[in-house]
N, C-alpha and C positions, 0 to 999 in steps of 0.2 A: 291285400287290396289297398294300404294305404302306400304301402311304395308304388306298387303301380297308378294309382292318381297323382304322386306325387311325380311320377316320370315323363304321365302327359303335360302336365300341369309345366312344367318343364318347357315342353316342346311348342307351349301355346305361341313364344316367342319368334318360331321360324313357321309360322303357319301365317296366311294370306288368304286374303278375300274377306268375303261378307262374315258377317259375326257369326252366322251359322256355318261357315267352314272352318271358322279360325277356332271357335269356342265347341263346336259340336263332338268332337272325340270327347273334350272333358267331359261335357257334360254327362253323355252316356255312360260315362265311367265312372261318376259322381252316384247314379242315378242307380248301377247297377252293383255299387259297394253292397247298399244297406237290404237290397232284395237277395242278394249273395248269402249276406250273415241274420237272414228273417229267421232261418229256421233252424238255426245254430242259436240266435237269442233265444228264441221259444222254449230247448232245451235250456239253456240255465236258469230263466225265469222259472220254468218249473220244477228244475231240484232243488230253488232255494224257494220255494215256495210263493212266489210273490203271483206267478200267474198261476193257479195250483192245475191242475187237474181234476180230471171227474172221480169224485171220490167220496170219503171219510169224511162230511162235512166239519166232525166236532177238532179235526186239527187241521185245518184251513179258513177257519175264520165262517165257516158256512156258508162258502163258496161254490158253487156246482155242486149240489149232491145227487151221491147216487150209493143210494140205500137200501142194500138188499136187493138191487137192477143191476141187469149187466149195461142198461142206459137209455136214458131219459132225456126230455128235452132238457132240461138243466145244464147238460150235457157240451150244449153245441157250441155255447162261445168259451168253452173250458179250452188250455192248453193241452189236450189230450190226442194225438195223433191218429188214433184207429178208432173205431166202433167199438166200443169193448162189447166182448160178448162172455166175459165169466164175470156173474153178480158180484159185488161188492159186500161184503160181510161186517156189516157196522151193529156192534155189539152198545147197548143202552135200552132205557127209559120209552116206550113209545107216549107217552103221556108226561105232561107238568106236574109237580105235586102241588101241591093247596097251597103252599107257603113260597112258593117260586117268584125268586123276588125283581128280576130282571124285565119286568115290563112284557113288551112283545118279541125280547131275545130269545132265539133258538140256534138252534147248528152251530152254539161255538160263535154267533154272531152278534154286533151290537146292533144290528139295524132297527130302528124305529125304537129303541130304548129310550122314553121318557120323550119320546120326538128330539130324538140330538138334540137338547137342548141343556148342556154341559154348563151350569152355573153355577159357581163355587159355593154360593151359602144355599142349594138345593141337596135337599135327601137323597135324589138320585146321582147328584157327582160322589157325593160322599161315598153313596154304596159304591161305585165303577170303577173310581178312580182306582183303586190295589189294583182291580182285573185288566184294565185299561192299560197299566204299566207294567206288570208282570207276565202280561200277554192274553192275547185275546183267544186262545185253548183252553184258557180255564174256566171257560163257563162250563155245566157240566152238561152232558150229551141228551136232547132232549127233542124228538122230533113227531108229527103226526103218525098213524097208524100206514105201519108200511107192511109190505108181502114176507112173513117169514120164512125161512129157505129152509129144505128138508136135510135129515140127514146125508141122504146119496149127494144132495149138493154143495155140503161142508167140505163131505170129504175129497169134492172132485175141486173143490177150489182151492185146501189144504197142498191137494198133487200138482196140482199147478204151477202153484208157489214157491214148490221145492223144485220144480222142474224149470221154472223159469232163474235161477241161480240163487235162489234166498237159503241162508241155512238152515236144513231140518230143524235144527232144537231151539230157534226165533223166529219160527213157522206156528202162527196159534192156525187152529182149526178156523176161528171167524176170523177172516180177515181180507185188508182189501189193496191187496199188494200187485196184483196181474190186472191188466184189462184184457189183451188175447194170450191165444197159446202164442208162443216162440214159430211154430209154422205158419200163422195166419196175418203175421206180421209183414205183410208186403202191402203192394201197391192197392189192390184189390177192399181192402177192408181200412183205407183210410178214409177217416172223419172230417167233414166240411174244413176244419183247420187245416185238418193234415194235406187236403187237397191244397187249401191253398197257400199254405207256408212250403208244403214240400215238392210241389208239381210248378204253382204257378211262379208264386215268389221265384223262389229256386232258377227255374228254367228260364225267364224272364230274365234274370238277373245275366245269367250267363250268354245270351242272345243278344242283349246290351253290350255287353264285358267284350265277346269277340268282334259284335261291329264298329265297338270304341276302339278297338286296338287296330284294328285292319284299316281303319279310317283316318287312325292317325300315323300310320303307315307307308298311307297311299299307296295299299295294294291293290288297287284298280287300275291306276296309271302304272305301276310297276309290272304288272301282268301284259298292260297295253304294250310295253316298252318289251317287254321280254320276247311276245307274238312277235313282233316289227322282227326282232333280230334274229328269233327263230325263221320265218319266214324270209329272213335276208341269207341268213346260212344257207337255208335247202335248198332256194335259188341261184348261188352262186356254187352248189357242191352238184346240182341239177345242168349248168351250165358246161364245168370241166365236164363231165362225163360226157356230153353231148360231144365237145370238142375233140377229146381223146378217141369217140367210134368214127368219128371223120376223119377222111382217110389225105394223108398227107400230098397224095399228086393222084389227082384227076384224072382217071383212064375215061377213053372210049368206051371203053366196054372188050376189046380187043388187045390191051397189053399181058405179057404172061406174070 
């Protein structure tokens, strides 16, 4: 994408008329880079974790969870592509103990901890700061009273797991590694994101991309020009043939 802006960008210099003829290929192709790579970003963001997915809240910061659900509103602004429909198997604590000393932190998260309010000669920077620097997973796993899963559902998210390419012997029984099966993974069962990072973004992007290119092109006048000559050919190959069935000397109608 960046050669190809870099090629229009190029071209701006032999292009004429109003600012919108001269500047309009680029800009489409400016416009149509970053919808191109929306849902190529979306995937690295969420393998390095920074946009996570719907998941394990206590190693995402307590971001989207989904707890024992195959998916909840929590859900919808996560980077997670499909509706998941195999529950999440988040193994912990459904209760605080008594001496829980993180304020209002839950999921792995700092939110509302002491109300951000991070000042060096307070008791609560003091307690944070190690967790704060050594990473925000170390709070430990601590969340309200959620649905817990039966055995037949351990083991069908267990099969899952191994089916969807993870290795049998770093497959635990609880765990929350698949959102669909590998067949359900199409067009059909994607997630408001997925729609729009992977249909809209996406298809957008490429519908800009070819009208930027054909526009700086001028494949419309080239097309016009091609008709003109095509239409000049067949009338002048329509012409000879006319002249060749006409007949070189003009009878009455009575020479042999």
């Amino acid at each position: 994408m960046i050669v190809v802006n870099i090629f229009i960008a190029n071209g701006i210099k032999y292009r004429f008329g109003t600012c919108c003829q001269k500047y309009g290929p680029f800009i489409l192709t400016m416009i149509a880079a970053p919808l191109i790579c929306a849902d190529l970003t979306r995937h690295v963001l969420n393998d390095l974790n920074i946009w996570p997915w719907c998941g394990d809240p206590s190693v995402q910061y307590g971001l989207f969870p989904r707890v024992n659900v195959s998916w909840s509103a929590d859900c919808l602004l996560s980077s997670t592509q499909f509706v998941c429909t195999i529950p999440c198997c988040v193994p912990g604590n459904n209760s605080a103990p008594k001496d829980w000393p993180y304020g209002n932190a839950k999921d792995g998260m700092y939110r509302d901890i002491c109300n951000i309010k991070f000042i060096v000669s307070s008791q609560c920077f003091k307690e944070l700061t190690p967790l704060f620097f050594f990473g925000l997973g170390m709070l430990p796993p601590y969340w309200p009273e959620y649905p817990q899963l039966s055995n037949k559902t351990l083991e069908w998210i267990e099969k899952e797991a191994i089916e969807g390419g993870n290795p049998p012997d770093q497959v635990e029984e609880c765990n929350c590694l698949n959102c669909v099966p590998l067949e359900d993974e199409n067009i059909y069962n994607l997630s408001p994101i997925g729609i729009l990072f992977t249909i809209i973004f996406t298809y957008t992007g490429f519908t800009l991309l070819a009208i930027g290119t054909m526009w700086n092109a001028n494949i419309i006048k080239k097309c016009g020009e091609l008709r003109e000559k095509w239409n000049e050919l067949r009338g002048g190959r329509s012409a000879s043939v006319n002249n060749y069935r006409t007949p070189l000397v003009a009878g009455d109608g009575n020479s042999v």
